[in-house]
C-alpha positions, 0 to 999 in steps of 0.5 A, spaced: 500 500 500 505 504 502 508 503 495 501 505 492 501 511 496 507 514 493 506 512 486 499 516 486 504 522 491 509 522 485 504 521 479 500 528 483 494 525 483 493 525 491 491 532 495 495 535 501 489 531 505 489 525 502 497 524 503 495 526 511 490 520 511 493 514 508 500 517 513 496 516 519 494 509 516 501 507 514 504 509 521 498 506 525 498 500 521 505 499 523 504 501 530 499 495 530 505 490 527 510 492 532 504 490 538 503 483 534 510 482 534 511 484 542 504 480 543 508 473 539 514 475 541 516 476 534 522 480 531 520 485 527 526 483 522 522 475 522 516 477 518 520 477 512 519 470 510 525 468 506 522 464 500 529 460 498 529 461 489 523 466 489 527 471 494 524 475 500 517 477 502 520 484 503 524 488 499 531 490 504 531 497 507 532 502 502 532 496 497 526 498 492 522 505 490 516 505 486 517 504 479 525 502 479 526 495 478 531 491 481 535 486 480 533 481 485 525 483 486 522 481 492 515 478 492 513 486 495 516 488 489 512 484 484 506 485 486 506 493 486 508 492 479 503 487 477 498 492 481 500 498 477 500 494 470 494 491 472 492 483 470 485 480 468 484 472 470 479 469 467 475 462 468 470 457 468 467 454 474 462 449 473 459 445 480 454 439 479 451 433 482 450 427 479 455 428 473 449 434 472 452 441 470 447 446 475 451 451 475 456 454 470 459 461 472 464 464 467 469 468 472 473 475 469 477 479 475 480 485 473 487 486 479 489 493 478 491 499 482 488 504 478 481 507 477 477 502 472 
């Protein structure tokens, strides 16, 4: 969300307001982690999972900015990019009884971090 944040700030589609609104969310969403981890006896620095070959959950401190591309993208990374270009995942479903088709559904979702 943080990197979203700045995407809109830096593209100046976000007002003085809208910036003070989604600082409070950040600063509060990060107080409330940090009394999860003192709640679990976690360290902070544990959240970022290592997911061996695909690499880390988080990029490292002052590792990733918004739009720049690194060389080794953590999974963080990969999802702003995908949210900023946007993905459609299209599907059937079909759920039935007794080798009867009852139900068929054809399913589209637009992921995207900009307004449709």
């Amino acid at each position: 969300m943080e990197a979203q944040v700045i995407r809109r700030m830096e593209e100046g589609l976000l007002s003085d307001g809208d910036l003070d609104r989604a600082a409070e969310s950040l600063r509060k969403l990060e107080e409330q982690v940090v009394q999860l981890c003192e709640i679990f006896e976690i360290d902070p620095a544990d959240l970022n999972i290592d997911l061996g070959e695909i690499g880390t959950l988080l990029p490292k401190a002052g590792g990733y900015y918004p739009g720049e591309q690194s060389a080794n993208p953590s999974i963080l990374e990969l999802l702003d990019r995908l949210l900023n270009t946007g993905v459609v995942i299209e599907g059937d479903v079909d759920l039935g009884l007794a080798q009867l088709s009852l139900i068929h559904a054809k399913l589209r979702l637009v992921l995207t971090s900009k307004p449709l």
